[in-house]
C-alpha positions in Angstrom: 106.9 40.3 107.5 110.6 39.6 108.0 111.4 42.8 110.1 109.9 44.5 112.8 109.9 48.1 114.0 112.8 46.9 116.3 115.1 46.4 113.1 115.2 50.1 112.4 116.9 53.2 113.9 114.7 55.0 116.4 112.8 57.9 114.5 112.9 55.5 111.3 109.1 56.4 109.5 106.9 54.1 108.0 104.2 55.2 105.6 101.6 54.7 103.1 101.1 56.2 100.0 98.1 57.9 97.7 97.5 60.4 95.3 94.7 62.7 94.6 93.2 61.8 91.8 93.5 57.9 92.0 91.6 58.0 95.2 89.7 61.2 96.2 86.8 61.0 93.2 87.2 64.1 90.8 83.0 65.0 90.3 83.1 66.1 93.6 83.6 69.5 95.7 83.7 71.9 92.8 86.8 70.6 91.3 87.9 71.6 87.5 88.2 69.6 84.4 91.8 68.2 84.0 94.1 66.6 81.1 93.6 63.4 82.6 89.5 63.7 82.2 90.0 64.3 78.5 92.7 61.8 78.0 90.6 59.0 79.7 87.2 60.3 77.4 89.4 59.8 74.1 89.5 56.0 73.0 92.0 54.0 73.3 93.7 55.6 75.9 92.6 53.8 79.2 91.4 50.6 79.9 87.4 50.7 79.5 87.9 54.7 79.0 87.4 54.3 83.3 88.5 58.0 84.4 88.7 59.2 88.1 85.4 60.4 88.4 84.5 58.4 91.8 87.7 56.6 92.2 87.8 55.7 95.9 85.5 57.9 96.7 88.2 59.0 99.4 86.8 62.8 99.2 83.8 61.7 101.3 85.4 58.3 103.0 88.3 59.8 104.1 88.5 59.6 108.1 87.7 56.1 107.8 90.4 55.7 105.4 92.7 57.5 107.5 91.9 55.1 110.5 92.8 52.7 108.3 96.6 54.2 108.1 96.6 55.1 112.0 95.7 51.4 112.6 98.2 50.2 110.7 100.9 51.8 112.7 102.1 54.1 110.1 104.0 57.2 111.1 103.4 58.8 107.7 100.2 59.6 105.3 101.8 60.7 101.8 99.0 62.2 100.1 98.6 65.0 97.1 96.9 67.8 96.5 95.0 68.1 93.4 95.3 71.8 91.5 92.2 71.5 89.7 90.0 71.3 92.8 92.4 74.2 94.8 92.2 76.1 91.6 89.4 75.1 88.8 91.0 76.8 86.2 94.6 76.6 87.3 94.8 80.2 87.6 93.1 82.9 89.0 90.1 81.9 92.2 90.7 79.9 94.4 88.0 76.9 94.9 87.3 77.8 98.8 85.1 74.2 98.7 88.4 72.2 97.8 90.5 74.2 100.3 88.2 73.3 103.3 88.3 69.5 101.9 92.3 69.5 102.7 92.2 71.5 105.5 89.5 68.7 106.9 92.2 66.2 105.2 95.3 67.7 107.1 93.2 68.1 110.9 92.2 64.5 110.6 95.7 63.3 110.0 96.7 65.1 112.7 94.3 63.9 114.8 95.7 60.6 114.4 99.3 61.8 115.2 99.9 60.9 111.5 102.5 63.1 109.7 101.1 64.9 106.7 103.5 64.7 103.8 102.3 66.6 100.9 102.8 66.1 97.3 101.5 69.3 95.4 101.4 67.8 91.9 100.2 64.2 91.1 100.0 64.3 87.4 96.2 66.1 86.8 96.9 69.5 84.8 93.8 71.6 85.3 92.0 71.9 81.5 92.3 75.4 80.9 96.5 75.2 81.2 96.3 72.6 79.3 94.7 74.7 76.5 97.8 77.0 77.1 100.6 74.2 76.3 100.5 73.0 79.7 104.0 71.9 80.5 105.2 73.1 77.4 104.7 76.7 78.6 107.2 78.5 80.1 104.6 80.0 82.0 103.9 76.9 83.7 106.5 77.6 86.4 104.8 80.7 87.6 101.9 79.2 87.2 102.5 76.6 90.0 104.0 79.0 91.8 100.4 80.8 92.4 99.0 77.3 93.1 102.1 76.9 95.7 101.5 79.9 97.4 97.8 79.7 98.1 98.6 75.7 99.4 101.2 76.9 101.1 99.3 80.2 102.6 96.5 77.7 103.6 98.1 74.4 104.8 101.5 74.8 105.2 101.5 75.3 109.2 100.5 71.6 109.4 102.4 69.9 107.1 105.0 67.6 108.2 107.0 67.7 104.5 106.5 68.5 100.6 107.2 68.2 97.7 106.3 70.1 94.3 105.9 67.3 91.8 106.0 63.3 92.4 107.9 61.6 89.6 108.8 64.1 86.9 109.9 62.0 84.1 106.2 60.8 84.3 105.2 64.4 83.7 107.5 64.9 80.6 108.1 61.4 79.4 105.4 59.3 79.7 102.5 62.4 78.6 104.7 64.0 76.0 107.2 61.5 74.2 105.2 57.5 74.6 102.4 59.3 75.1 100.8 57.0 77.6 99.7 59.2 80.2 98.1 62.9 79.6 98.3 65.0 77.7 98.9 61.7 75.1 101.5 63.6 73.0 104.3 61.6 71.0 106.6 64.8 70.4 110.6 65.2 70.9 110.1 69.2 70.9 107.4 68.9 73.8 109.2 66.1 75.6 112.0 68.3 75.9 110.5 71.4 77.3 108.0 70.0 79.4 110.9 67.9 81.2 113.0 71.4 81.5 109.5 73.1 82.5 108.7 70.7 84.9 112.3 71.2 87.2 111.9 75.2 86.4 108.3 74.8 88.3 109.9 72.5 90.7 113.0 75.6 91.6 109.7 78.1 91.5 107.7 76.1 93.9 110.7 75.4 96.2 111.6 79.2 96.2 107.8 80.6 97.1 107.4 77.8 100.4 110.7 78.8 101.7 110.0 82.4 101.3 106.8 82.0 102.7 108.7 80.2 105.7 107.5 76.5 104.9 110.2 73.9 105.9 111.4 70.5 105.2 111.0 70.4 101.6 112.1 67.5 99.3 111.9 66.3 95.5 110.4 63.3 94.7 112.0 61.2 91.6 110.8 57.8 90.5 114.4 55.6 89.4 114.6 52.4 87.5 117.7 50.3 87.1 118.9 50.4 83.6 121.1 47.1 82.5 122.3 46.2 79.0 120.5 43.2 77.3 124.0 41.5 76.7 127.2 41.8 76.1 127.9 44.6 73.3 129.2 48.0 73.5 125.7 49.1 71.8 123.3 47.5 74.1 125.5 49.2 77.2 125.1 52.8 75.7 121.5 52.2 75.4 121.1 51.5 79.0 123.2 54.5 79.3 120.5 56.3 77.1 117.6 55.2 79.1 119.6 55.7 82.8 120.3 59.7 81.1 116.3 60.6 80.5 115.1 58.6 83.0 117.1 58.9 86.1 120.0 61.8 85.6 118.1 64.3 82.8 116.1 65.6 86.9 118.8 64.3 89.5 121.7 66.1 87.3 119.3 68.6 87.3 118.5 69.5 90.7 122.0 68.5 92.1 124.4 69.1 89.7 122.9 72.4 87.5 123.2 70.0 84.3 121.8 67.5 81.8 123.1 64.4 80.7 125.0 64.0 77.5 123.6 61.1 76.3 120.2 62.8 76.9 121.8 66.4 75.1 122.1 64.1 72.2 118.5 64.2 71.7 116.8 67.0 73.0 119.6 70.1 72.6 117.9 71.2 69.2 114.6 71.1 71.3 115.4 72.8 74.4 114.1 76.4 75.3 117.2 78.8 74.1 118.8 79.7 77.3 117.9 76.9 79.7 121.1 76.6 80.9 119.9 80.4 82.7 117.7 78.4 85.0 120.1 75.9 87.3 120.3 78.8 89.7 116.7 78.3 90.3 116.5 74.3 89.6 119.2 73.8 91.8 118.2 75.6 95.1 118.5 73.8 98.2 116.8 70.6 99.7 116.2 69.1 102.5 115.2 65.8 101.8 115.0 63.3 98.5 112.7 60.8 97.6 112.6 57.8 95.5 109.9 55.7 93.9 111.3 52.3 93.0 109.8 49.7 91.3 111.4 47.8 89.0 114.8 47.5 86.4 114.6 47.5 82.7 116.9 45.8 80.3 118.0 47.6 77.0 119.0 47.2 73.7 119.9 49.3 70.5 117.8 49.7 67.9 118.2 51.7 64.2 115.8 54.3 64.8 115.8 58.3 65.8 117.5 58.7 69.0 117.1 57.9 72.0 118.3 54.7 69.7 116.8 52.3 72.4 114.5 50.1 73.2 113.2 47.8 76.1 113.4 44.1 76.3 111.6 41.4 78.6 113.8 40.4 81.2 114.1 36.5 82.6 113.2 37.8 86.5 109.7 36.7 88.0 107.1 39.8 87.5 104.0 41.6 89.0 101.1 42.0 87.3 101.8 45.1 85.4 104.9 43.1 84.0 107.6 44.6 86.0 110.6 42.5 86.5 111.1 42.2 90.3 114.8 43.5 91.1 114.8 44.6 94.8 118.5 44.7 94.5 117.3 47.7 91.6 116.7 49.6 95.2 120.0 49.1 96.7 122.0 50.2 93.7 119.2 53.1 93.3 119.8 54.5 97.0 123.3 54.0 96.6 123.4 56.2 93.5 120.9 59.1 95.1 123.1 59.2 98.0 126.4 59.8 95.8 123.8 63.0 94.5 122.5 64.6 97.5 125.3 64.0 99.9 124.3 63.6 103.6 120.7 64.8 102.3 118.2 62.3 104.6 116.5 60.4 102.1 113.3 58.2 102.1 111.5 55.6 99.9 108.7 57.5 99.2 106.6 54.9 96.9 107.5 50.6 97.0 105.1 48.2 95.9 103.3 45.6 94.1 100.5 45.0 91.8 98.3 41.6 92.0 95.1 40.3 91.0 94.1 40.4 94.4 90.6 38.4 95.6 88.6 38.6 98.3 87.9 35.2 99.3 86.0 34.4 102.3 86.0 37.9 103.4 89.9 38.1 102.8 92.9 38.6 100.2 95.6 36.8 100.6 98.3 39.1 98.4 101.3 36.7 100.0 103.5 37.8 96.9 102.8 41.6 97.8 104.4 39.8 101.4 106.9 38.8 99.8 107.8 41.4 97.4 107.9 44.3 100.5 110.1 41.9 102.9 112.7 41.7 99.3 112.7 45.5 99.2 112.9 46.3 102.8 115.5 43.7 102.8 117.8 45.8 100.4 116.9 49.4 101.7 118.4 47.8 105.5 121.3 46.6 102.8 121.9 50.1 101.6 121.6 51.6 105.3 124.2 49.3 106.5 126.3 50.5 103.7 125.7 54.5 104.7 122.9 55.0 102.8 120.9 58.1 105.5 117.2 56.2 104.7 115.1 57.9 107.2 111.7 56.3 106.0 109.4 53.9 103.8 106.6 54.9 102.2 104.3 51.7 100.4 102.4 52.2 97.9 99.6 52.0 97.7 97.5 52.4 100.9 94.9 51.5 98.9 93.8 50.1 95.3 92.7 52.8 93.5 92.9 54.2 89.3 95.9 53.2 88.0 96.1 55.9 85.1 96.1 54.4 81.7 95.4 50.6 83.2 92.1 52.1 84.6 91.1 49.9 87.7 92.3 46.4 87.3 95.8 46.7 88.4 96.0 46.7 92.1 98.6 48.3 94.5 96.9 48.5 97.5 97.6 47.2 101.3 93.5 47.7 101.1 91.6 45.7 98.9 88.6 48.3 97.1 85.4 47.0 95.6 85.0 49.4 93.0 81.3 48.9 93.1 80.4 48.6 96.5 83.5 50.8 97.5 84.0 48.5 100.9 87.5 48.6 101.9 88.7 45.2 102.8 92.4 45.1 104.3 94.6 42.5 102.7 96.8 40.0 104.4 100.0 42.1 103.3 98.3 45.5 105.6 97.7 42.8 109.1 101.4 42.0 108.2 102.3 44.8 108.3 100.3 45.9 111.0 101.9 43.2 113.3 105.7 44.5 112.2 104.8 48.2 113.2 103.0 47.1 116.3 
């Protein structure tokens, strides 16, 4: 790596990142049926219809996985819970089996004096909401808030931070307007509510683990730099159209009790009557932010029904899943969430790369993940310098693991995963890494 430790402010974190269903293998410890089980048994949805089932098998591997992130160096371990195996049915009894498997989770972290920051929701909607309109239910919001409260009541002595739900434009957009992630829906009416749902259960959640005395809680929004194709007034309000729903519709939100215009455009017919009632609740107090970056997305105009937009291939290098590679994306991205939450401390809670990674006499050499980590360290140190308060970098992924939709063949991970074997082989980019934490 091109940094070290040394380049940072004391207390500066380093991390890894997972979530609970791409790694923790769903069959296991009395865990319910979600939307993502029934998405990934419908065809033509995921790659090979490969589903979470096993995954990483992390539920019974985990210790050794976790020695993996202690080993490393890492300050951090951001991990999620999964609310079909705290709660089968979403509602209603608790499973005590999957309670004991992250109170085991949380201990062992601990016993590695790594920090346990908590996600509650990474994208698996237990079945039987799901039935009920998931996020499209109003309900949805009190919902979480049981599932909150019994995390909370059970872990929440031990954990170092959380947040409610990782990268809510995922949960609205992606599952209820392309349609690419569960529930699968292509619907403007759903899009809208779910993505107004989504920051009511976020304000819910926030307001049951501060009453219940939990502390350093954060939001965690996924950004991508929006740019014009060219030149023309139309392609510039079509990156302005993409930058609303993706990036201000839940930043507005949260910080400034509003939605976008350009996004109002769309959606007002579609919203619940009265959502403006709810910023009170949306907008209640943090004490941290994080961002997911990835990549930027060029855009241009199109004659269809709003959002009037679509994407375009950009002329930048690109990983694996296509992504342009943009790290100075990050800088402008930090910039901007700064200019939102003030002097808020703020961290990178997800950065990295996917590669067709082989294991070649007994190791991977992923030099572009190298590469691609020193270009976006490089720019968060840029946006530090410039005042940005970055108080830590989470990768992702710590390991390879289901990638949603793409099923297993796109790979994140510091860790290289035989998905038949399950061995965990750690890739040149995690002993680089190792060597700049050391």
């Amino acid at each position: 790596m091109d940094f070290t430790r040394k380049d940072y402010p004391e207390g500066f974190l380093f991390g890894a990142s997972t979530s609970s269903y791409q790694i923790e293998g769903h069959d296991y410890g009395g865990a319910g049926p979600t939307h993502w089980d029934t998405f990934a048994a419908t065809p033509g949805n995921v790659v090979r219809a490969e589903h979470g089932g096993i995954a990483c098998d992390h539920y019974h591997r985990f210790e050794a996985d976790l020695d993996l992130v202690a080993d490393a160096g890492f300050d951090v371990y951001r991990f999620s819970t999964s609310w079909a195996r705290v709660m089968p049915d979403g509602i209603g009894q608790p499973n005590e089996e999957g309670l004991d498997f992250y109170d085991r989770l949380v201990d062992a972290m601990l016993e590695r004096d790594l920090k346990p920051a908590a996600t509650l929701y990474h994208w698996e909607m237990p079945s039987a909401l799901a039935d009920m309109g998931g996020w499209t239910n109003r309900d949805v919001a009190s919902w979480f808030a049981e599932f909150t409260e019994i995390v909370t009541r059970r872990l929440g002595d031990r954990l170092w931070s959380v947040a409610p739900i990782n990268e809510p434009w995922c949960v609205g957009w992606m599952g209820h307007f392309l349609g690419l992630h569960a529930p699968g829906l292509r619907d403007i009416r759903a899009t809208a509510r779910a993505m107004h749902h989504v920051l009511l259960a976020h304000g819910r959640s926030i307001e049951v683990m501060r009453s219940l005395g939990q502390d350093n809680l954060g939001a965690v929004f996924n950004f991508e730099w929006a740019e014009p194709a060219d030149d023309s007034p139309e392609a510039q309000r079509a990156a302005e159209t993409f930058d609303g729903y993706l990036n201000r519709f839940f930043v507005e939100g949260v910080f400034r009790g509003r939605y976008p215009e350009t996004v109002l455009e769309g959606f007002a017919p579609h919203l619940p009557e009265g959502y403006q009632d709810d910023f009170p609740l949306i907008t209640q107090k943090l004490d941290w932010c994080g961002l997911n970056y990835y990549t930027r997305k060029l855009c241009a105009p199109t004659d269809g029904p709003w959002p009037h937009q679509t994407e375009v291939e950009g002329p930048l290098p690109k990983t694996l899943m296509g992504w342009e590679i943009y790290p100075d994306g990050l800088y402008y991205s930090l910039k901007r969430l700064h200019e939102y939450a003030g002097d808020m401390p703020l961290y990178v809670t997800e950065n990295g790369l996917a590669s067709p990674d082989v294991i070649e006499g007994g190791k991977v050499d992923d030099q572009p993940r190298i590469d691609y980590l020193n270009q976006h360290f490089a720019a968060a140190r840029r946006a530090m310098e410039d005042g940005v308060p970055l108080n830590g970098y989470f990768v992702w992924s710590l390991m390879d693991n289901y990638e949603w939709a793409l099923g297993y063949e796109k790979r994140f991970g510091l860790v290289h995963v035989d998905f038949d074997s399950l061995e965990r082989t750690p890739k040149a980019s995690y002993h680089a890494l190792k060597r700049a934490l050391s």
